[in-house]
Phi, psi and omega in degrees: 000310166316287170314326176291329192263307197292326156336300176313278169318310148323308174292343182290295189317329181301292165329275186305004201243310155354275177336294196300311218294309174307310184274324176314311176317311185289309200278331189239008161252288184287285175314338159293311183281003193041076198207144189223135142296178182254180189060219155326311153316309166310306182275339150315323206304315185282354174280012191246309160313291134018286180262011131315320202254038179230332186092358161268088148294063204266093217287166210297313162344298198296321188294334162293340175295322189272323159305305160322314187293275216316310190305312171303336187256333155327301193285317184278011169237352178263329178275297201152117186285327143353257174327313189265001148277321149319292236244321186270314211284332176312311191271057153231308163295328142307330182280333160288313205265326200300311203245022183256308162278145176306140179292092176233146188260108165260306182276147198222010175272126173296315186289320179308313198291319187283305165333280178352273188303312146344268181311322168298328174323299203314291203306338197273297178298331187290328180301326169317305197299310211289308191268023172084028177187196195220186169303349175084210190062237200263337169330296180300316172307313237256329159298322160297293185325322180298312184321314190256351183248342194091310152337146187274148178323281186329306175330291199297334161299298153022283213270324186285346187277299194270347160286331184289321231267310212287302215279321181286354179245358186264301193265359170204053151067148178299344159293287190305004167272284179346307192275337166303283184311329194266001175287304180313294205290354182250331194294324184301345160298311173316287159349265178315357171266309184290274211288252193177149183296297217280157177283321179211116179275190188221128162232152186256132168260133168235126206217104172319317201260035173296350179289296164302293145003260182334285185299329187285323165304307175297328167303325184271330221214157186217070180236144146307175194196112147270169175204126174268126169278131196208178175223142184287149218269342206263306221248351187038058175240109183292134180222219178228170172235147186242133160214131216243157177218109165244166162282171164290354190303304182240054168280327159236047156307303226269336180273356147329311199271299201292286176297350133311310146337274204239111158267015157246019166308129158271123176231157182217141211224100209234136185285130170263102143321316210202152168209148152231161186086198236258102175237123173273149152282180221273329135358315182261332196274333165306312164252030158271325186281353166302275177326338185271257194332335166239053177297191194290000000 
């Protein structure tokens, strides 16, 4: 239980440390500069810009704020409430710091200002992603969307990133779409360095404790497990290798589970290019774990 609350608190802390990183990005980088963020985030910036030249000083917080409820009641009843709590206090805190700090021009540069703004983005989504949720927003669209279209997560940000890319070179000229793609490309850089590229890993766990390892992972996770039986090279002490195919989602599910087991489990965290055959999505796995509480 003790362990279980300092988890907790650690994810909160994670959150809220975002939360400050996102809005510094937006208010003293990206937003001065008419440099757009991706996601959600963005289409605040431009619904805000937007009703500036309208006369509605409405400032970008509030609109993440006006965006965030449907996606939030969307994400707990489509997604998971886990993930979307995490993910709703990040974009309400950010969006609370957006319109608490002053809009100021630090970088007086545009490229300096998109790098920047970028790279803090970056940094405030991987740490989400690494502790088991996201920045909220289109994160959260976007996961639904895969359910009903089929389409992979990565497309559809994608498709929604060049749409913001699209409406910032349509409504404040195309130098500000330019420097908006090279903010997205260093956040997503940022992103692939902390986190991972991939959509889906593969981890070998090596563990004297496979028995426990295995139930606990099961208890957590609704993944196959293989188990290699194997030996150590130094110590000749036989243990197993476990190898689990995850989301990125749940990477910190699954090392969360594993250092409650075992804190000498070795896992090593290997990029999956490609898979075939049976991986459920958060959909099947919704309703596997329904059928485990009610069965027939």
């Amino acid at each position: 239980m003790a362990l279980e609350l300092k988890q907790r608190g650690r994810q909160l802390l994670v959150a809220l440390g975002a939360s400050v990183i996102n809005a510094i990005a937006l208010n003293d980088f990206l937003t001065p500069g008419k440099i757009f963020s991706a996601g959600i985030n963005g289409i605040a910036q431009i619904a805000a810009l937007v009703g500036e030249t309208m006369g509605f000083h409405i400032g970008t917080g509030w609109f993440i704020i006006l965006f965030n409820i449907p996606i939030g009641l969307l994400g707990w009843f489509k997604v998971g409430r886990g993930f979307t709590v995490y993910s709703i206090i990040v974009a309400g805190t950010t969006a609370v710091l957006s319109i608490l700090i002053p809009v100021t021009s630090i970088a007086h540069n545009a490229l300096l200002a998109a790098l920047f703004g970028g790279i803090l983005t970056g940094v405030g989504v991987a740490y989400s992603l690494k502790y088991g949720f996201s920045t909220g927003g289109m994160d959260i669209v976007a996961v639904v969307l895969e359910k009903t279209t089929g389409r992979t997560i990565g497309t559809l940000m994608m498709l929604i990133n060049l749409s913001i890319i699209l409406l910032a070179g349509a409504l404040f000229g195309w130098e500000s779409a330019l420097y908006t793609i090279i903010s997205i490309y260093a956040m997503s850089r940022v992103v692939d360095s902390i986190h991972t590229r991939h959509q889906k890993l593969t981890a070998f766990i090596v563990t004297t404790k496979q028995d426990q390892v295995i139930h606990e992972l099961h208890q957590t996770l609704i993944r196959g497990i293989t188990i290699m039986p194997s030996v150590g090279a130094y110590r000749h002490q036989a243990s197993a290798v476990l190898m689990v195919v995850i989301s990125r989602y749940e990477l910190y599910d699954l090392e969360h589970a594993v250092k409650e087991t075992d804190a000498g489990a070795f896992v090593n965290l290997v990029s999956t290019v490609d898979i075939e055959g049976k991986f459920y999505n958060e959909t099947e796995q919704l309703r596997v774990r329904q059928s485990e509480q009610h069965p027939h």
